[in-house]
C-alpha positions in Angstrom: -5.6 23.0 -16.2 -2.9 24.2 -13.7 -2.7 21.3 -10.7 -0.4 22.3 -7.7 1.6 18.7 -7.4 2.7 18.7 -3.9 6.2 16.7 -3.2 6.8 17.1 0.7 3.7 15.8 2.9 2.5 18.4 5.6 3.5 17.0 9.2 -0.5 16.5 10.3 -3.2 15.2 7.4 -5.0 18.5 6.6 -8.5 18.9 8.5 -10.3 19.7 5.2 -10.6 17.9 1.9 -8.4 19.8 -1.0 -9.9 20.7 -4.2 -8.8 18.1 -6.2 -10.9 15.2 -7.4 -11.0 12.0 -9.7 -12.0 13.8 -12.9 -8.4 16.3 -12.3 -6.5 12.8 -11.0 -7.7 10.8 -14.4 -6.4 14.0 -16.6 -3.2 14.1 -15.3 -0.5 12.6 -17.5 1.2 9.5 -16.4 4.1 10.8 -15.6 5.2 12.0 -13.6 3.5 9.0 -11.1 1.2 10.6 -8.8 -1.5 9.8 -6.0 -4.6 12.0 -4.9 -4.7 11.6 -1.0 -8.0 13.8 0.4 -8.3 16.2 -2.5 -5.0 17.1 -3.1 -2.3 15.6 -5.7 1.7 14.1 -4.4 4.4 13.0 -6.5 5.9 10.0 -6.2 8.9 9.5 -6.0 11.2 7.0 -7.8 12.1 3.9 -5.5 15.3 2.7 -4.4 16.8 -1.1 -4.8 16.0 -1.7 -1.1 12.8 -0.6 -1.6 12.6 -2.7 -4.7 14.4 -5.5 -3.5 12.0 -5.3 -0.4 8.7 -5.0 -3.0 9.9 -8.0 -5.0 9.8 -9.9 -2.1 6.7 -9.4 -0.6 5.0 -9.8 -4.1 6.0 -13.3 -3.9 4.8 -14.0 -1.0 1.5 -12.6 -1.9 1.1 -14.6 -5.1 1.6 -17.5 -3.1 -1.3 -16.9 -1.2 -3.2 -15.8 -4.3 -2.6 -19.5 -6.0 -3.9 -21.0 -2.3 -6.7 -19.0 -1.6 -7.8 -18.0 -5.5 -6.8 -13.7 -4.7 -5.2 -11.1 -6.7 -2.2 -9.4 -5.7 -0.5 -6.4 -8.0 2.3 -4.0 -7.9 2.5 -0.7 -8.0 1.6 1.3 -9.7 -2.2 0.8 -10.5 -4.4 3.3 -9.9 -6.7 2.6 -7.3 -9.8 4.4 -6.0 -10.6 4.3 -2.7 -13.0 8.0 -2.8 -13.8 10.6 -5.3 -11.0 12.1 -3.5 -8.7 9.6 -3.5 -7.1 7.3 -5.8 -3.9 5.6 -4.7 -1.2 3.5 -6.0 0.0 1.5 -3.0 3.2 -0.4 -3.1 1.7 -4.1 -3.2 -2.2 -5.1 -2.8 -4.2 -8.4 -2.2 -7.7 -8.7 -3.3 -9.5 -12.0 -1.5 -11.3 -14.2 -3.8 -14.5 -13.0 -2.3 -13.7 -9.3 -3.6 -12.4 -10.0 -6.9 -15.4 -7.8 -8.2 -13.7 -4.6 -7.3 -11.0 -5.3 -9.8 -12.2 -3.6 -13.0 -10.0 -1.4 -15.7 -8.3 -0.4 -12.3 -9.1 -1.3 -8.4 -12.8 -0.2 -7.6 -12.9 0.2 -3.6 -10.7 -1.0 -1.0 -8.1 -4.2 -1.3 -8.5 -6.8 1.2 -4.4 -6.0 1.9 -2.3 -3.1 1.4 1.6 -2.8 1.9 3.4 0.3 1.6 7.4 0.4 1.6 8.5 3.3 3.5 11.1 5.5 1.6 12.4 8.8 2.6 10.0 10.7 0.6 6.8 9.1 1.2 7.5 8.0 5.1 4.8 10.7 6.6 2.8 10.0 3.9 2.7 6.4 4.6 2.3 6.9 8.4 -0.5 9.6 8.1 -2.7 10.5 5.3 -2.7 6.9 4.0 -3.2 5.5 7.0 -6.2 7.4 8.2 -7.3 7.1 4.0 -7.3 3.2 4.2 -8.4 2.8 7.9 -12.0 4.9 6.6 -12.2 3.0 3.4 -12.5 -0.5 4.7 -9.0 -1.7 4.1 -9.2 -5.2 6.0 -5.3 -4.7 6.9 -2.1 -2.4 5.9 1.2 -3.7 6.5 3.8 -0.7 6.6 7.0 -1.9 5.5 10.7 -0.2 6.8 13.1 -2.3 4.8 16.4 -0.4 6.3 14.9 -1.4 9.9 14.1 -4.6 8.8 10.5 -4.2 10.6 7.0 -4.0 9.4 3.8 -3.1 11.4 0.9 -5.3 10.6 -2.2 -3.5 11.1 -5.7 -4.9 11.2 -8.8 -2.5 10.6 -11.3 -2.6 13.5 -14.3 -0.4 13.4 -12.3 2.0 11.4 -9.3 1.9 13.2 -6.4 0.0 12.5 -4.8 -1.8 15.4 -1.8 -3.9 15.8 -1.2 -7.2 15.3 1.6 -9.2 16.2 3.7 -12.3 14.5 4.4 -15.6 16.4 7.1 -16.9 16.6 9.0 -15.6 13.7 5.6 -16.0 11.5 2.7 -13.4 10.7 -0.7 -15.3 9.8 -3.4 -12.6 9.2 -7.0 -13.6 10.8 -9.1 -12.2 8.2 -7.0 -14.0 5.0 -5.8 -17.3 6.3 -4.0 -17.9 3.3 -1.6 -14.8 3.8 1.4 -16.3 5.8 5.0 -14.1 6.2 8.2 -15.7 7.8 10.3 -12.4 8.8 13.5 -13.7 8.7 12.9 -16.1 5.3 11.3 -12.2 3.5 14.3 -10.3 4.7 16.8 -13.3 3.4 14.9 -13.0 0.3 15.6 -9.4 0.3 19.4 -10.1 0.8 19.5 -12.5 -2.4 17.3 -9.7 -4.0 20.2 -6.9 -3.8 23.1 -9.8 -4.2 24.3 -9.3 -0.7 23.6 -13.2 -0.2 
């Protein structure tokens, strides 16, 4: 089987579905890594140290609240599948206790959480596709991540939709998962440590 792996994401999600579905995603080798986004198959690229460093310390935060509030969180990659047409690997997820039935040999249906790290390559990815994709599936919130901006947009689904929601002073708390917690400027100090600049 000859699959068209597409690298660059088109400027505006496609209006129609792409031919591509799980069967063709689950008989692709594993490398390299690559996500089926509404029929049609991207390579990812390989992150950076910021990007890492940035990963690393989200994760940590997230298993915090996964000890408090009995959740999962994982990093990427792990396949998960959100449609026939689309299986993701997000940067970081969070499964509430309440929905730790999805989590089979890979992620059945839509985390409670997903974060993405924006990077160069995947940025109108990140901003588009996946954000329409995890706004219909039911993803309860999608934080997108721009570590050289040192700012993340924390987005809450409503109706479908994601809308934004907005730390106080200094401090995210999501609504839906009370035990998720982020201090901004404790995350990007972590970060420092993380690339030895502290």
């Amino acid at each position: 089987m000859t699959v068209a792996l597409l690298t660059e994401t088109p400027l505006a999600p496609p209006a129609e579905l792409g031919p591509y579905r799980r069967p063709d995603y689950e008989a692709l080798p594993d490398e390299p890594r690559c996500e089926l986004i509404f029929g049609r198959i991207y390579v990812s690229p390989s992150p950076s140290p910021l990007h890492q460093a940035t990963l690393f310390a989200l994760a940590e935060v997230l298993a915090r609240a996964a000890r408090e509030g009995g959740g999962l969180q994982f990093v990427a990659p792990l396949d998960t599948f959100l449609a026939d047409h689309s299986v993701v690997q997000p940067d970081l997820l969070y499964i509430s206790a309440a929905r730790r039935a999805i989590l089979q040999e890979r992620v059945e249906g839509a985390p409670d959480l997903l974060v993405e790290v924006l990077s160069p390559g995947t940025v109108r990815r990140d901003r588009g596709e996946k954000l329409v994709l995890y706004a219909q599936s039911g993803v309860r919130e999608y934080w997108i991540v721009d570590p050289q901006a040192r700012q993340i947009e924390f987005l809450v689904n409503e109706g479908g939709r994601f809308v934004v929601a907005m730390p106080v002073g200094g401090e995210y708390r999501s609504q839906a998962l009370p035990e998720v917690r982020l201090d901004l400027a404790a995350l990007w100090r972590e970060v420092d440590r993380g690339l030895g600049v502290a």
